[in-house]
C-alpha positions as CSV (number, residue, x, y, z in Angstrom):
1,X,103.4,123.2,88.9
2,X,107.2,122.5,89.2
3,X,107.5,118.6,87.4
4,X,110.5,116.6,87.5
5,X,111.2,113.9,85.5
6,X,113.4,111.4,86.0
7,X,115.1,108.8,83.6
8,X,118.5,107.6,83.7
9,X,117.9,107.7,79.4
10,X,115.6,110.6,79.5
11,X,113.4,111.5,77.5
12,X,112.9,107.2,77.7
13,X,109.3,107.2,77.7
14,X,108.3,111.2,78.1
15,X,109.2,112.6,74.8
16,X,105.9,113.5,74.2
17,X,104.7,114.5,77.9
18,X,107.6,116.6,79.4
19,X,107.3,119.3,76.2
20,X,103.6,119.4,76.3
21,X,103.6,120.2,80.0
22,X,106.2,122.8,79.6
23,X,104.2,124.1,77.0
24,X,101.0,124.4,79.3
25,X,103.0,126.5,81.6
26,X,104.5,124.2,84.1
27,X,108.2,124.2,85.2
28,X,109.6,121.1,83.8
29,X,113.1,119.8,85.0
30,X,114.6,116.2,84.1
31,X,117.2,114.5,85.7
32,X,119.1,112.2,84.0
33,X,122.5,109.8,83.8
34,X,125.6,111.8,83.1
35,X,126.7,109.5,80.7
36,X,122.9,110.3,78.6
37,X,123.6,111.8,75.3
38,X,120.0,111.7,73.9
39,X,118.6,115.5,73.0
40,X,116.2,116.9,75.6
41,X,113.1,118.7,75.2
42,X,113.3,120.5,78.9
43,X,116.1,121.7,81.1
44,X,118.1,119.0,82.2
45,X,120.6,118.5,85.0
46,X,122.4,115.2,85.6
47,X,123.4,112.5,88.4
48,X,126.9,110.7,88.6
49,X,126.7,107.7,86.6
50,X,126.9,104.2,88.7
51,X,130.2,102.1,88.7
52,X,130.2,98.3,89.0
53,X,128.7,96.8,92.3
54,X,130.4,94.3,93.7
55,X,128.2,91.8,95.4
56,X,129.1,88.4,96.5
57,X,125.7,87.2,96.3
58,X,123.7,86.1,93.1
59,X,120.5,86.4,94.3
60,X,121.1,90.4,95.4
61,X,122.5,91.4,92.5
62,X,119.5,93.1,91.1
63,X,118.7,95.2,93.8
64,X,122.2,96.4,94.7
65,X,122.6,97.6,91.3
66,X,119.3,99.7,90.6
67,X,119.9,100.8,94.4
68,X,123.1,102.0,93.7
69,X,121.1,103.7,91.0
70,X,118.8,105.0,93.4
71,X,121.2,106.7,96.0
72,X,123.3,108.6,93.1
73,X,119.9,109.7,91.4
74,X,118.7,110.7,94.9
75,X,122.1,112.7,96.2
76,X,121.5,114.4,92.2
77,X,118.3,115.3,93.6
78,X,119.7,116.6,96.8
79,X,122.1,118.8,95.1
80,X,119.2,120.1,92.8
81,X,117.4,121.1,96.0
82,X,120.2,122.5,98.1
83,X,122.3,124.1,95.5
84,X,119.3,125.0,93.2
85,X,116.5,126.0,95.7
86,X,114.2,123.4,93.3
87,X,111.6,121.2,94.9
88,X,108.8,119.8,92.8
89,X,105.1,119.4,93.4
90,X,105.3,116.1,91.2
91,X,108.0,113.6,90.2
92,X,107.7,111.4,87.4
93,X,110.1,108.2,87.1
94,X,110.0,104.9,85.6
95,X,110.2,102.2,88.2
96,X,112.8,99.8,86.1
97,X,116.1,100.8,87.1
98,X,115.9,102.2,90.8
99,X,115.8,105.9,90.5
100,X,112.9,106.7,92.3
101,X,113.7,104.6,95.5
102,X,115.2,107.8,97.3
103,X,113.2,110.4,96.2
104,X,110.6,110.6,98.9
105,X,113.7,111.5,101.3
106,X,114.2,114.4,99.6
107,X,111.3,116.0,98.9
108,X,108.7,113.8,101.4
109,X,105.7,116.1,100.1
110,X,106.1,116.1,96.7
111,X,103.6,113.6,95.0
112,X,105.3,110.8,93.1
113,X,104.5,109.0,89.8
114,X,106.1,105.7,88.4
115,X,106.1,104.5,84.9
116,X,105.2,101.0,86.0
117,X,106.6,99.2,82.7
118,X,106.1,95.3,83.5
119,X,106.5,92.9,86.9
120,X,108.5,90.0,86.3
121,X,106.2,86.5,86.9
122,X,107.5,83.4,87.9
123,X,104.4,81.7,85.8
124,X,102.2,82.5,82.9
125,X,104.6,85.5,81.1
126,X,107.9,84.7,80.0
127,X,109.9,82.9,82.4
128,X,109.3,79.2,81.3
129,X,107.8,80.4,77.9
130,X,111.0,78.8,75.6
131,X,112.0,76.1,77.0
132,X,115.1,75.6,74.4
133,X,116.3,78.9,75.1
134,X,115.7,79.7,78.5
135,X,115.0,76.2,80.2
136,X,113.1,76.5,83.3
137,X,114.1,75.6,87.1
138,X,113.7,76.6,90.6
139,X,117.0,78.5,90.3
140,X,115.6,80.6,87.0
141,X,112.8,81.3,89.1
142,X,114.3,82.3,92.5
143,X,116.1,84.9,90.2
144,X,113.0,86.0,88.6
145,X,111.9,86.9,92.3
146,X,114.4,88.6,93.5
147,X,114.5,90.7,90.7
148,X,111.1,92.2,91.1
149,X,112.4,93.7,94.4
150,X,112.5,96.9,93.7
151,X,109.6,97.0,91.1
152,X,107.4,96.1,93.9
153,X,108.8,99.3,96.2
154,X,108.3,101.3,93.4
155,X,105.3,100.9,93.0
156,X,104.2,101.1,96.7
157,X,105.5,104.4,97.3
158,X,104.3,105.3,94.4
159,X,101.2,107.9,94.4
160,X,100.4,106.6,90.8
161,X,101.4,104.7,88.2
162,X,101.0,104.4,84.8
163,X,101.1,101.3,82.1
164,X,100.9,101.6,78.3
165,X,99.1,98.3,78.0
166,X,96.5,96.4,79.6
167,X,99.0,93.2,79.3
168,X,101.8,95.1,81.4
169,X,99.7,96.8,83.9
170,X,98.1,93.0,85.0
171,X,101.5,91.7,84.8
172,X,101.2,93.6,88.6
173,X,99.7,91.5,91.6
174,X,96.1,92.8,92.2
175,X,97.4,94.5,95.7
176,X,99.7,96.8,93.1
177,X,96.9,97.3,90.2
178,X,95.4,99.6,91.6
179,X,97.2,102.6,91.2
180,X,97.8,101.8,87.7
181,X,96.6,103.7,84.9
182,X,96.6,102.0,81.2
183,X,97.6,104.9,78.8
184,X,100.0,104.1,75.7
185,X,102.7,106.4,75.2
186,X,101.2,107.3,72.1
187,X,101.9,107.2,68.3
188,X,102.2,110.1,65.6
189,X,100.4,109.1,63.3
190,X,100.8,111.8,61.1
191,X,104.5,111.2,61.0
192,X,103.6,107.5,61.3
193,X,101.5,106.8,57.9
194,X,100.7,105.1,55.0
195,X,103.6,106.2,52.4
196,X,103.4,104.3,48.7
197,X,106.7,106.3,47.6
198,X,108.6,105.2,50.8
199,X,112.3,103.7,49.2
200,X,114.9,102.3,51.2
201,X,118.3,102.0,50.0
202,X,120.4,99.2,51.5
203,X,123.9,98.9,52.5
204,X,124.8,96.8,49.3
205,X,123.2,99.7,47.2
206,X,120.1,97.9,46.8
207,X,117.2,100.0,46.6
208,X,113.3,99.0,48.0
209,X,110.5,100.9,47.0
210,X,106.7,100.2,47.7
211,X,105.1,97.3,45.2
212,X,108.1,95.2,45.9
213,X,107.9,92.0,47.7
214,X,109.7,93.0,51.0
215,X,109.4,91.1,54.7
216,X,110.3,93.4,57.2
217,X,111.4,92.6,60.8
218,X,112.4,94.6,63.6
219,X,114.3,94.2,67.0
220,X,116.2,96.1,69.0
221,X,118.3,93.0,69.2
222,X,117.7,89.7,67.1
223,X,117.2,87.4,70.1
224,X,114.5,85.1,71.2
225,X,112.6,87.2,73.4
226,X,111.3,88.7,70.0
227,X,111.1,85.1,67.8
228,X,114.4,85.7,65.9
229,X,114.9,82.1,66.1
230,X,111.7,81.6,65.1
231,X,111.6,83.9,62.0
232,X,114.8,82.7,61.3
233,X,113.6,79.0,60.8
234,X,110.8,80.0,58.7
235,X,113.0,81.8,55.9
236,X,114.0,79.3,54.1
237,X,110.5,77.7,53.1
238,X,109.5,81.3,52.3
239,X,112.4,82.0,50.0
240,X,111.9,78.6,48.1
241,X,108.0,79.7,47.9
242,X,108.5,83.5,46.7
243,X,112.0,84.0,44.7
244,X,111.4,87.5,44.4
245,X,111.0,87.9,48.2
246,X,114.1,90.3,50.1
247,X,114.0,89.4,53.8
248,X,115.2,93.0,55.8
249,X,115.8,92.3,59.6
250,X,116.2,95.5,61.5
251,X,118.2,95.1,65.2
252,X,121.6,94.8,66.8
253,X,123.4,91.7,67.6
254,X,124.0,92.1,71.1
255,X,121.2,90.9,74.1
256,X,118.3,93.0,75.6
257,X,116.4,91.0,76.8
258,X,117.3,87.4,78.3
259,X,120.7,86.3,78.1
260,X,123.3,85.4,75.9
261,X,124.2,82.3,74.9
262,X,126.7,81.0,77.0
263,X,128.7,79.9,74.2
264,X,129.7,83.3,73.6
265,X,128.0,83.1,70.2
266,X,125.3,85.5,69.4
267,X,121.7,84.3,68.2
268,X,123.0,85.3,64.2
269,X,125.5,83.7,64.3
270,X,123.5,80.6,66.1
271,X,121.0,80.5,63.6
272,X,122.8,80.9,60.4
273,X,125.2,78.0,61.0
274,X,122.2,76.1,62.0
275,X,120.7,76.7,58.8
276,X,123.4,76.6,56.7
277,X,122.7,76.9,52.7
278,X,119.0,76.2,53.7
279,X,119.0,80.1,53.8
280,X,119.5,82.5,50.8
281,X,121.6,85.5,52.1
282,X,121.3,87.2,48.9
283,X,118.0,87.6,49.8
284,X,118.3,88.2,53.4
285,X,119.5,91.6,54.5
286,X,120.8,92.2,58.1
287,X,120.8,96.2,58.4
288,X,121.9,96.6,62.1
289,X,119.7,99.5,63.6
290,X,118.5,101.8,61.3
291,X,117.9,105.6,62.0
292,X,114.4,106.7,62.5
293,X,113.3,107.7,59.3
294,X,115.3,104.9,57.5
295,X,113.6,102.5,59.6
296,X,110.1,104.4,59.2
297,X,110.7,104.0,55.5
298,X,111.0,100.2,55.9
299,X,107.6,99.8,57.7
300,X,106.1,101.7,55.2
301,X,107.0,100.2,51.8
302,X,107.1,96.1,53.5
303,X,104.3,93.9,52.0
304,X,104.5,92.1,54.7
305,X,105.8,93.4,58.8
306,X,106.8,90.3,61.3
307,X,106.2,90.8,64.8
308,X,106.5,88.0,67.1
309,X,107.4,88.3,71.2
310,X,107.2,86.3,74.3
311,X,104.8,87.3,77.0
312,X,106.1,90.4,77.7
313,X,106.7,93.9,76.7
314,X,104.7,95.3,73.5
315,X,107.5,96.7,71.2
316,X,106.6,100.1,69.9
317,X,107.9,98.5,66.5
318,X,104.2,97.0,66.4
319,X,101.6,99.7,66.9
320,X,104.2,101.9,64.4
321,X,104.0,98.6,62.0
322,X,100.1,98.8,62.5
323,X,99.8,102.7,61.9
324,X,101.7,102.4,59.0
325,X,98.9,100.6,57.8
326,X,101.3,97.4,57.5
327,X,100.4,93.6,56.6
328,X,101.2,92.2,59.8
329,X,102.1,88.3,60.9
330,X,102.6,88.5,64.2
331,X,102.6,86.1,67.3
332,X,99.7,84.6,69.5
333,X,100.6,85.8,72.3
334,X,98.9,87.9,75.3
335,X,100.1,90.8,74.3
336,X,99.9,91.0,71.1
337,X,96.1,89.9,71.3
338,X,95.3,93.4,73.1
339,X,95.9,94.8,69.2
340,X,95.5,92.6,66.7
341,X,92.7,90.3,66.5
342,X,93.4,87.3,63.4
343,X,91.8,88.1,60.4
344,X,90.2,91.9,61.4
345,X,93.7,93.9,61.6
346,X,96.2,91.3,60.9
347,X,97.1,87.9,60.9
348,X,98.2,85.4,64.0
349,X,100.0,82.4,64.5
350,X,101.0,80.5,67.1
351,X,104.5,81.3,68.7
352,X,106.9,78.2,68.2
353,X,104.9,77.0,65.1
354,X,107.2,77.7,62.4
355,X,105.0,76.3,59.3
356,X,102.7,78.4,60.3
357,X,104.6,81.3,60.3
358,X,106.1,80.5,56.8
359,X,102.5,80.2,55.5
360,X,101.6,82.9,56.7
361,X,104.1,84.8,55.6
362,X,104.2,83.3,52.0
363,X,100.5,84.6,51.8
364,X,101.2,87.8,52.8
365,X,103.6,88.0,50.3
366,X,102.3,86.4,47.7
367,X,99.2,89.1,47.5
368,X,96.1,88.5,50.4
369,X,93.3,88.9,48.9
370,X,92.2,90.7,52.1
371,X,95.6,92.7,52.5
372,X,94.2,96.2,52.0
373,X,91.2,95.3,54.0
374,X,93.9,94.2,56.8
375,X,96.1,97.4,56.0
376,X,93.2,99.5,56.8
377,X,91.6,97.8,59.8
378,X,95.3,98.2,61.5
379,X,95.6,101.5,61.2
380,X,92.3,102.3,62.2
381,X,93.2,100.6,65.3
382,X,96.0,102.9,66.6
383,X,93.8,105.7,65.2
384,X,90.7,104.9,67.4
385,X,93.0,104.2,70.7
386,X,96.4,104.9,71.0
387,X,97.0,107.9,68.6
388,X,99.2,110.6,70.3
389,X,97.2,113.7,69.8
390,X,93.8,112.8,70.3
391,X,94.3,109.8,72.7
392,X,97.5,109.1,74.7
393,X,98.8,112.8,75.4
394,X,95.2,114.2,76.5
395,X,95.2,111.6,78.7
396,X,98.9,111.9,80.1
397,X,98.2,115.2,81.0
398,X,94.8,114.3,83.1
399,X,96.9,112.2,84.6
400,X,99.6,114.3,85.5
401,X,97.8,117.2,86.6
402,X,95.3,115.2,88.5
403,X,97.9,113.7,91.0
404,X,99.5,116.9,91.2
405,X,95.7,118.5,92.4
406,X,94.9,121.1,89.7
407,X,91.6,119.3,88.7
């Protein structure tokens, strides 16, 4: 078949998928943003990035944007069938920023598959969940509808979708489900492993090595929407308890998710001068974001990995924490509760209870008695469902090649 993916960050989710379909003898195109700089596995051609849209209104924002998104992507794939002569039998996009919106103008026969990644709710997921943070109102939640806009068209054009968890593909109203597919994108885990001679060296010079009491934490921002305030607030009982403890927190300091504050503060700076000399920063060690294998390293050697989210998307942070065969305190929260279950591969506590969190922690520090019983429970969980070999990419490829009708 002739595939084409499209991703304005490409290979996003597919880094795993678009190879192994080239490999089977498909003709694999992506398009993708001008302005993305990531390595490609496949031939890649590219669509004029977006400017600004201007919109007077609030409310139509959203959609303006990711269907400005939409007609550049589309006119991309207009050029890539006039100019090129290329018209697929399947295209696969992710629904989140708009891309696919166009397509079926272009090539109206060609079946078409969405990465269906999450529907924003106005109840029950994270809208409302932190009240301090993100206080909840009519307004908040008038947004939160209009924002689903083109998620929802997405998904109905769509010939198929495809969720990595069981959280995010219910997070879709029941008229939507079903065409969704749960398959996780899939973890190596024979790149992702158990490692007792993984060292990290820090900025400072510092190095970490495996039998050291390290706390790991990992964001692709330290913001809320992940419990950095949270964690954050727990610290200092945690350092007074274990002196030997180094605290490494992993992420940027900008906003992925949410907002920022309106201060124009960011959540470090926020939480330190709340805490104040309550927190040893001798001890706590903010790396920014850490290359792959820097970062791989840290998971590996941590006696203990904290993982805390709203309702909403599962970080890939967690079921690499898990493979790793990793100690980990995480939230109790929906979807973390699709992976760990307290006490068989990990432990849980409740979001917003922060002596809970620093007890938790302190144990796991301080040497569970059931930590390699833990340890090995968790990675037996991404083993027996989500590893990339045996489970995820299989599966991908059903998927794939049964929309397009070769089985």
């Amino acid at each position: 078949m002739k595939i084409l993916f499209v991703h304005q960050n490409f290979p996003g989710q597919f880094p795993h998928l678009a190879p192994a379909l080239a490999r089977r003898g498909h003709q694999v195109v992506a398009l993708t943003d001008e302005k993305n700089d990531r390595p490609s596995p496949v031939r890649t051609v590219r669509y004029k990035a977006p400017e600004p849209v201007k919109t007077t209104g609030v409310l139509g924002r959203t959609y303006s944007e990711h269907a400005e998104r939409g007609l550049l992507a589309a006119r991309g794939a207009r050029a890539l069938r006039d100019r090129h002569g290329f018209s697929p039998d399947v295209i696969i996009g992710h629904t989140g920023w708009g891309e696919t919106l166009f397509l079926r103008e272009i090539w109206p026969d060609a079946r078409l598959l969405v990465y269906a990644e999450l529907m924003y709710r106005t109840r029950g997921h994270d809208v409302g969940f932190d009240p301090e943070i993100h206080p909840d109102s009519d307004e908040g939640r008038f947004m939160t509808v209009a924002r689903s806009a083109h998620l929802i068209q997405g998904i109905v054009q769509a010939d198929a979708a495809i969720a990595p968890t069981r959280y995010q593909a219910d997070s879709f109203p029941p008229e939507l489900r079903g065409k969704i597919t749960v398959i996780h994108d899939g973890i190596d885990t024979t790149r992702v492993c158990p490692d007792a001679g993984a060292r990290l060296t820090l900025p400072s010079g510092q190095q970490l090595q495996g039998g050291d009491e390290v706390l790991s934490f990992v964001s692709r921002s330290l913001e809320p929407y992940r419990g950095f305030h949270v964690l954050m607030r727990a610290l200092p009982a945690v350092l007074a308890a274990r002196p030997q403890a180094q605290v490494v927190l992993v992420g940027g300091e900008g906003v992925s998710y949410g907002s920022a504050p309106r201060d124009g503060r960011g959540w470090k700076q926020i939480m330190l001068e709340e805490l104040g000399d309550r927190l040893d920063l001798s001890r706590v060690h903010f790396v920014g974001r850490l290359p792959y294998a820097e970062y791989l390293s840290l998971i590996q050697l941590a006696r203990v990995h904290c993982y805390l989210t709203y309702p909403f998307v599962l970080s890939w942070s967690l079921t690499e924490a898990l493979a790793a065969g990793g100690y980990v305190v995480a939230s109790d929260t929906a979807p973390v509760r699709e992976l760990i279950q307290d006490g068989r591969n990990g432990r849980l506590v409740p979001f917003f209870d922060v002596a809970a969190l620093s007890a938790a922690l302190i144990r796991g520090l301080q040497g569970d008695p059931d930590a390699a019983r833990l340890r090995d429970a968790a990675r037996q969980t991404i083993l027996d469902g989500y590893d990339l070999a045996r489970h995820s990419l299989p599966r991908q490829i059903e998927w794939v090649e049964s929309a397009g009708g070769m089985r």
